[in-house]
Structure formats: structure tokens, C-alpha cells
N, C-alpha and C positions, 0 to 999 in steps of 0.2 A: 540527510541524517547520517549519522555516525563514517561523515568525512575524514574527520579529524581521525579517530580511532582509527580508520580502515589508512590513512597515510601514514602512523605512527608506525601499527605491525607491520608494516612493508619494511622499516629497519632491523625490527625483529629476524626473518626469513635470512635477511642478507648476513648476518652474521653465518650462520652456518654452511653457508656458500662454498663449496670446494673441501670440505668437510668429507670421509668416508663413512662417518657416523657421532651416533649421538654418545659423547659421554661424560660424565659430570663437570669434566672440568671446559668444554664448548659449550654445552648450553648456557651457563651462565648468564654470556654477555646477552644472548637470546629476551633469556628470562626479564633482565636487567629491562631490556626493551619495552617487555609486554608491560610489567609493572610499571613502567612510565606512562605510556598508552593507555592502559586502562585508568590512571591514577589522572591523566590529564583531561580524561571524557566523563571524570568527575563520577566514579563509582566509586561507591562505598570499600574504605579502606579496607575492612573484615573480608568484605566479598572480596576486594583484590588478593588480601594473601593466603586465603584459602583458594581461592583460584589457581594463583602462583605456585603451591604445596603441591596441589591435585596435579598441574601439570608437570610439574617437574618430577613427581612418583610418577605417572605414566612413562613419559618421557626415556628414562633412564630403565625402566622395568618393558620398552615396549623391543617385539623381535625385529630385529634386522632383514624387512621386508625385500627383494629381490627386484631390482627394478628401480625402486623409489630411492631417490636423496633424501638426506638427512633433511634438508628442509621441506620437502613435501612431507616428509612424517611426520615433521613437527605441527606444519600447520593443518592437519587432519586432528591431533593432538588438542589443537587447540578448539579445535570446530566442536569436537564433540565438546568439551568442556564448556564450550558456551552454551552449547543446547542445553547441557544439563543446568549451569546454574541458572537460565533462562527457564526451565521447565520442563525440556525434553518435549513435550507435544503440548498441541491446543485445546485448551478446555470451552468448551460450548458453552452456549447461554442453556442454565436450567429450564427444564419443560415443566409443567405439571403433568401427573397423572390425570388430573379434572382440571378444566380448564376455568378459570381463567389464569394464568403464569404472573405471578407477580414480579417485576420487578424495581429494586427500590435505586433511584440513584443519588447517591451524598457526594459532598465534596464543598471543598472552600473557594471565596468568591473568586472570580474572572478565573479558574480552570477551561473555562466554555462546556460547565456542565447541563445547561439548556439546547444547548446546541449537540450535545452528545446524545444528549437525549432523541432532537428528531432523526439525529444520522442511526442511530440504533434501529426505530421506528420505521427508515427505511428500509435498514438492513434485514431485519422480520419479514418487511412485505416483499424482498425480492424472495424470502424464504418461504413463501404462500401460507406465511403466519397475517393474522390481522391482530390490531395493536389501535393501542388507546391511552393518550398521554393524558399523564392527570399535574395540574401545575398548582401546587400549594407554597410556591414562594410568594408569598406575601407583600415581602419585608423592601426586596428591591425595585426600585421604580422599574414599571413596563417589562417586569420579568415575566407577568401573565400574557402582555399583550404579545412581548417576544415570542412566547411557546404558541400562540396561537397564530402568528403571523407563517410560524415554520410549519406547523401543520397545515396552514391551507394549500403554502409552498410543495407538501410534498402529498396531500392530498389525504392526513389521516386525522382523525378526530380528536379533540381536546374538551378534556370535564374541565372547568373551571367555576368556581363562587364569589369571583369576587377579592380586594384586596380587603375586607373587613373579615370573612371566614377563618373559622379556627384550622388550619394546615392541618392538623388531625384528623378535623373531621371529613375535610373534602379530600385525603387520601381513604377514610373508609367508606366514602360514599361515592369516589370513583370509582371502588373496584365494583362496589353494588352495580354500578351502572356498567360495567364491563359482563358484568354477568346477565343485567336485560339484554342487552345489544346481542352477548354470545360472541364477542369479542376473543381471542386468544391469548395475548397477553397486555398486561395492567406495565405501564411506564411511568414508575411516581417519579415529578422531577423535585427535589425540594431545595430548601434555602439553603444558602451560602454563607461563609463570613469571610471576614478580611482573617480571621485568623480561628484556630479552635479556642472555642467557651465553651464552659460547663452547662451553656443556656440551650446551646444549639447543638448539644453532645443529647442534652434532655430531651428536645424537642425529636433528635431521628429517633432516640428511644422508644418513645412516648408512642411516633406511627411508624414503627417497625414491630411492635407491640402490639397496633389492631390489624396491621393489614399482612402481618406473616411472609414476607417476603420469600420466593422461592429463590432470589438469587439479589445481594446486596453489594452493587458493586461502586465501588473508589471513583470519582475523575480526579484526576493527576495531572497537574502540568506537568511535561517532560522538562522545558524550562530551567523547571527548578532544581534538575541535577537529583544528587544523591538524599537531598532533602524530601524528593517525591517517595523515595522507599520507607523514611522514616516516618511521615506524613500516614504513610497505606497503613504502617504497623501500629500507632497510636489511635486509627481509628478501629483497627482490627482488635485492639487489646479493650478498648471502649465500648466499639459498640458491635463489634461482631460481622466482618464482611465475608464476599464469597469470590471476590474477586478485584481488578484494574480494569479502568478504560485509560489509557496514556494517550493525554491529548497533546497536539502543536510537535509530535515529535519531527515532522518535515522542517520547524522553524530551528532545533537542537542537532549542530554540527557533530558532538559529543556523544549521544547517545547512552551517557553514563545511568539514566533512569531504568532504561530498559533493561538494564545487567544487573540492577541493584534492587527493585522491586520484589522477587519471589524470593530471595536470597534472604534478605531483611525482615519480611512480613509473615512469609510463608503463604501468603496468597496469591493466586497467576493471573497474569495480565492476562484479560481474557480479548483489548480488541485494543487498538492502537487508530488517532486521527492522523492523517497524514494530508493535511488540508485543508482549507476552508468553508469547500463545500461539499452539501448535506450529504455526496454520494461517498465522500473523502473519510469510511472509518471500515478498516479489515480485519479480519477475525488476526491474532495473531497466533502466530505459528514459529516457535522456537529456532526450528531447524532452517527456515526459509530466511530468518533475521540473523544466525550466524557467516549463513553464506553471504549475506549480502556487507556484512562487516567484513567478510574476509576479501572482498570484491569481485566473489564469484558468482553473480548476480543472482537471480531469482525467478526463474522457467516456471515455475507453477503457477505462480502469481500472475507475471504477465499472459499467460495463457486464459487463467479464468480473468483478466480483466480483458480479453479480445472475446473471448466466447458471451460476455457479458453484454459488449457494444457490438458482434456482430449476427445476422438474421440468416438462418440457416439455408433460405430460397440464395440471400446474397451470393453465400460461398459459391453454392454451386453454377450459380451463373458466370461467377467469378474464375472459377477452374475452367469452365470451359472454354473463357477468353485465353486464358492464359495458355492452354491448351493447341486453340487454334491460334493462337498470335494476333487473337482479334483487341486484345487489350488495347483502348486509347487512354486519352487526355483524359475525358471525363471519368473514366473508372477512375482515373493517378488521385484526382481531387476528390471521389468518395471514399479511398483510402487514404487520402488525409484528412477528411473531415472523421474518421473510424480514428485514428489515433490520437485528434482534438478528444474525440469524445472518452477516451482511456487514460486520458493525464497532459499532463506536461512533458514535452521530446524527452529532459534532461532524466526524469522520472525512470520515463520508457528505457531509456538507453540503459541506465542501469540496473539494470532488473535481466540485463542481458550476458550473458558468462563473456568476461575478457573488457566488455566498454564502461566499468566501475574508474577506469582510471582516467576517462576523457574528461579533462579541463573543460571550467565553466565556460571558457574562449571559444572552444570548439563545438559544444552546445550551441553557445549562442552564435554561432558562423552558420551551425547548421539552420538554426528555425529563422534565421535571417535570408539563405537559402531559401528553403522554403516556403518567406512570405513572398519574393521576389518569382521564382516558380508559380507560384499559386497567380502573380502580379500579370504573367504573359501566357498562361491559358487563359484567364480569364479576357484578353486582350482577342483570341480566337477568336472567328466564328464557328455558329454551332457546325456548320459541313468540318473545318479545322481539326476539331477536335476530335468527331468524331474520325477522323481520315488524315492523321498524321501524316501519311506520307506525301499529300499535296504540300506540305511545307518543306519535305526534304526537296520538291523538284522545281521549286517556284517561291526565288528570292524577292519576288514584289510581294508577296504573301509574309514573310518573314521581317521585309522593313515596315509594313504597315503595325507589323503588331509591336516591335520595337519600339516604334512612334507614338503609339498607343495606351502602351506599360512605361514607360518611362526606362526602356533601356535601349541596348544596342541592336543594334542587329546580331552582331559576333555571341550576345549573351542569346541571343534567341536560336541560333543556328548552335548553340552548345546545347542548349535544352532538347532540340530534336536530337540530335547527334547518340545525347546520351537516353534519353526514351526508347532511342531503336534501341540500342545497346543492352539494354535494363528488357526490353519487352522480347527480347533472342535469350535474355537468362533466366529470364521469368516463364518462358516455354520449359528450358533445358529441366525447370527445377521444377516445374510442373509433371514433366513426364516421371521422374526420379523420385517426387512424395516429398511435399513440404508442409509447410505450419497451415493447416487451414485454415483461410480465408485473410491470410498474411502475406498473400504473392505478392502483394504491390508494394511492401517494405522490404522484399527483397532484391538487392542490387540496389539500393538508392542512392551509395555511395555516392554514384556522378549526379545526384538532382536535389545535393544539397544535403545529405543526410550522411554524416561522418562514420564512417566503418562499416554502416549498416549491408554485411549480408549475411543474411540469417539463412538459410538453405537446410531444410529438415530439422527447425527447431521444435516440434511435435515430442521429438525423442531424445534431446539434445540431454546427455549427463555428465555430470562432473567429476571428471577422473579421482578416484579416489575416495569418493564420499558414497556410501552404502545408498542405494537402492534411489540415488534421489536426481529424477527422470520426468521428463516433461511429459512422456509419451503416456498409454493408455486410453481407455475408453471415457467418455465424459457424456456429462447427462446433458442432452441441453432443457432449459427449462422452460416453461411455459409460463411467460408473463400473463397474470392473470388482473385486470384493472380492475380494483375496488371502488365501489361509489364511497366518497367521504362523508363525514355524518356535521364535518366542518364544526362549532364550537356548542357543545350538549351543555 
């Protein structure tokens, strides 16, 4: 997401290059830039030129910092400006005071609002909330059977009556049953259309009207460009929402939804899909989604998805290989099955400050790498792996597993080469304090993984941008497995 936008502002910057400062008549060409960029990522004209207005008054009104080029000030300039017509910060899902939490979710058809639905529902139970999806679509074939297919998938319960029930009524008769269960929050999913009618504007009326909603939020396809902002506001002037879920934004090179949505509605995106599957939807956060248009990735983010996939007894077994340079083969392959379980390489990578710019070539160089990696440890024996260094000393050991993997010798004698290499810098960055439980992505440059060294990314910040730091204290949480009550 928001490719296109983040290679357009890199023309922007360049303009002001060799510059001693900012002043009305250099910015210009800058300006000229953004406004193309944001206008080709398909955001809302108004938000563009008030965008444009606000940055160009800062711009010209900001002090001649000591240190900084004109174009780093500028693109700090801009950053804040994004956060702000984005939101400035992240607004939470509503709680009740008495529980049960209702909430209602709308939106028109094939947004993937039934699917946003269980990703929601998860997203609650990793929050040691319990949740109870209630499916009053009726109208589209198998849309009940869907919601209840994903709830067993993710192991949470579904109210359903049936496709002859009044949608009304088994939204007020699910929350009743959220309230015997003891349930914490109520997820009504309802119907969809190909487009808005006054039938189906009546109908969320109608059960937004018994079941009181504590928080009523939009699906949006990103997709749809600047059309999803105006989409948010016609339901917001109708039927009264309290928020966005911006779905398929991983499939939107543009990005222009996410710029145009608060600006347009005056509603905030409150959680963003970035994937197909159920674990694939993050709260969003303003200041985290400027940076990453800017191409200065996103530290927090990939932090909480590593602390998410990894198990705190792990780490520390982990440190202390790394530690004593006990680290082998089989740790390298539970830190890539740890980064399977976090995303996609390409994902990962950028989310990392500086590799926003690596070519889809060199992604896909690197996870081709790394199936072929993965292709001759697994060719190992278990002694092998566990005891690299019998292959640094013993080339009958080395052509068997060549022979094995489907490669060479020379490719297998590069793998050890660079293991030792990677497990002497994975000590150094051990003793020195790095990302916990992340030592084995560091240095992997030689084993197939493009740029990758992260060394002390725990506290890694981005020059110039207030307070916004990987480091601090972090809660780990205690996964706690609910029994599912499967379809009530």
C-alpha cells in the first residue's frame, strides 16, 4: 500500500536539494509535486488543497532549524500534516460501562464486511475481551453460513435464526443472548447492497434503533479511492456512525482512501485490513501510517507483531544461544517459521526504517533465498544441524546434502560460510542489546534476506520526528483460550 504515493514524494524532496532554505519562490516546484502525488493516489481534491494551503503556511512560517536541509524540514512538514488530516492518533473501539458492548457493523456489498467482522472478533479475544457475532444478513446466499464457518475458524460463537428471521429481530435477540452468556461485546454483522437504497438505509435504522449501538462502524473498500470517503459521509449524514474499518488496503497501491476518509466524513478510521486472513486487521494509527508513506517504515508496529508471534520462555533461550554462540540451523528455521507467522518478507521489510525502497525484484530474490535456505537444512541431519561446524570440516557432508536439496555443493558451502558469519554477529549484537527475540534476523543479509541488519532495533528512532521510538517497556500478554459456544 501507498507505493505509488511514497515514489511520487521522493520527487517532491528532490526538488529542494542543494537549497539553503525554504522560500516561497523554491517551494513551489516541491508543492507542484505533492499535489500530483496525492491527486494520483486518488484523494479527495478538497483534502488535497487544503492539504497543500496548510503545508505551504507552515512551510514558509517554519524557523530555520540548525542542522537540517531544507528538505528534511520539509518532509517532517509534511508528516505532521498527514497525521493531522489522518487524525492525529487512534481512536479505540467503544467499551460499555455494563457490559455487553454493542457493536453494529454496515457497509455495501463485497466490502468484505463479514470477514471484518471475524477479524474484529479476533482482535477482541487477543484483547481478553469475549465476543459474540450475531449474522442478520439474510438476503445474500451463504452469508449466515459464512459467519458461522469463520467463527468456528476462529473459535467464537455465532447467534443466528435462520434466513426467513426478521434481521431486526435477531439483532435484538442476539444481544439478549450476549447478555445470558455474559458475553463482552455483541458484533452485529448485517446486510449489504450493490449500492445505497432507502430500503437498506431503513433497515440499519430500524436495528440500530433497538439494539443502541455503542460504537457504529463503516466497511470501506480502500479500492474504491476517494469514493470510500464519500461513501463514510452519506452514511454518517443518514444513519449516524462512529467510525471506519478500511478494508483490502494491502490490495491499493494509492492509498488515497486513507487520506480522504476523516477529512470528508469527520469520522476516524478506526482499524485498517491489510490481508486476507482473519489475523490480517490493526488498530489504525495516524502517525505509524504517515511514516510509512514517507518510507520511513514502522518500528512499533513490527515490534508488537514479533511480541505477538513470539513466547517469552523462547526469547530467552534464544539470548542465551546467541550469547554463547550456541545458535544453530534449527533455531535459523524457528526464526523463519516466527517471521512466516508475522506476514509476508515484503510486508516485514517495510515496516523497517530505510528498506521502504526495496524493489518487488529484490523481495522476491530474497524469499526465493530463503526457500532454497530452508531447501538444505532441511537436507541436514539432525547431528548437522544441530553441530554446524561438522560441515565447515567435512566436504562429504556438504555434497550429500547438495545432492539432496537440489543444489550445489558451492551453494551449500555459502550457507555455512555465511551462518558462521551471521552467528559471530548475532553474539557481537547480543552482548551490545538488540530487538528481543529478533537475533536471528539479524545479519541475514548473506542467507538470503536483502539488507536485513537490524542491530538494536528495540530503540531505533527516526531522526527528526518527535518522540516516535521503538523502545520502552511492553506488556506481554497472556493468551487466555476460550471455550467456543460454536453456533447458539
Amino acid at each position: 500500500m501507498f507505493d505509488a504515493l511514497a515514489d511520487r514524494l521522493e520527487d517532491a524532496w528532490k526538488k529542494l536539494r542543494g537549497q539553503d532554505k525554504i522560500s516561497a519562490n523554491n517551494i513551489q516546484e516541491s508543492l507542484q509535486e505533492v499535489r500530483r502525488a496525492l491527486l494520483s493516489a486518488d484523494v479527495n481534491l478538497q483534502v488535497v488543497k487544503n492539504f497543500i494551503a496548510e503545508v505551504e503556511k507552515q512551510a514558509l512560517g517554519a524557523e530555520v532549524i540548525s542542522g537540517v536541509n531544507p528538505g528534511q524540514q520539509f518532509i517532517k512538514i509534511v508528516y505532521d500534516e498527514l497525521v493531522k488530516v489522518m487524525g492525529e492518533s487512534n481512536v479505540p473501539l467503544a467499551q460499555a460501562d455494563k457490559a455487553p458492548t454493542v457493536i453494529l457493523m454496515a457497509g455495501l456489498q463485497g466490502t468484505g464486511k463479514t470477514t471484518a467482522t471475524a477479524k474484529l472478533a479476533l482482535f477482541l479475544r487477543k484483547e481478553n475481551r469475549s465476543a459474540l457475532m450475531v449474522a442478520t444478513d439474510v438476503y445474500r446466499p451463504a452469508a449466515i453460513d459464512q459467519l458461522i464457518t469463520l467463527g468456528k475458524q476462529i473459535d467464537v460463537p455465532v447467534f443466528e435464526m435462520g434466513a426467513d428471521a426478521d434481521p431486526v429481530e435477531i439483532a435484538r435477540l442476539g444481544v439478549e443472548k450476549a447478555k445470558e452468556l455474559g458475553v463482552d461485546t455483541v458484533l452485529i454483522d448485517t446486510a449489504g447492497r450493490l449500492q445505497i437504497d432507502p430500503e437498506m438505509m431503513a433497515e440499519l435504522a430500524r436495528i440500530k434503533a433497538i439494539v443502541k449501538p455503542d460504537d457504529t462502524l463503516l466497511v470501506v473498500d480502500a479500492m474504491t479511492g476517494q469514493e470510500a470517503a464519500n461513501l463514510t459521509r452519506t452514511f454518517q449524514d443518514e444513519i449516524g456512525i462512529t467510525g471506519a474499518i478500511l478494508t483490502k488496503l494491502d490490495g491499493d497501491t494509492r492509498g488515497g482512501a486513507a487520506l480522504s476518509v476523516r477529512q470528508v466524513s469527520g469520522q476516524p478510521i478506526k482499524f485498517v485490513g491489510v490481508g486476507e486472513k482473519v489475523e490480517a486487521l490493526q488498530p489504525f494509527y495516524p502517525d505509524r501510517m504517515a511514516s510509512r508513506i514517507l518510507n520511513m517504515g514502522d518500528v512499533l508496529t513490527l515490534v508488537e507483531k514479533a511480541q505477538e508471534a513470539i513466547d517469552i520462555a523462547d526469547v530467552e533461550t534464544m539470548q542465551a544461544k546467541i550469547m554463547e554462540a550456541t545458535f544453530d540451523f534449527d533455531d535459523f528455521l524457528k526464526q523463519m517459521k516466527l517471521m512466516k507467522n508475522m506476514g509476508s518478507l515484503g510486508g516485514l521489510l517495510k515496516m523497517i526504517p530505510g528498506m521502504g525502497k526495496l524493489s518487488n525484484t529484490d523481495i522476491e530474490k530474497g524469499e526465493k533465498e530463503l526457500k532454497r535456505t530452508e531447501a538444505m537444512i532441511s537436507s541436514m541431519t539432525v547431528e548437522e544441524r544441530k553441530n554446524p561446524d561438522l560441515l565447515a570440516k567435512m566436504p562429504t557432508r556438504r555434497r550429500r546434502i547438495a545432492k539432496g536439496s537440489g543444489h550445489s555443493e558451492s551453494d551449500v558451502s555459502k550457507l555455512v560460510t555465511n551462518f558462521t558469519r551471521m552467528r559471530a554477529m548475532m553474539q557481537q549484537m547480543g552482548r551490545g542489546g538488540g530487538m528481543p527475540g529478533m537475533g536471528g534476523m539479524g545479519g541475514m543479509q548473506g542467507m538470503g534476506m536483502p539488507g536485513m541488519g537490524m542491530p538494536g532495533m528495540g530503540g531505533q528512532a527516526q531522526p527528526g520526528f518527535r518522540g516516535y521510538t521503538g523502545g520502552g517497556k511492553t506488556k506481554q500478554k497472556k493468551q487466555k483460550k476460550k471455550k467456543g459456544f460454536g453456533t447458539l
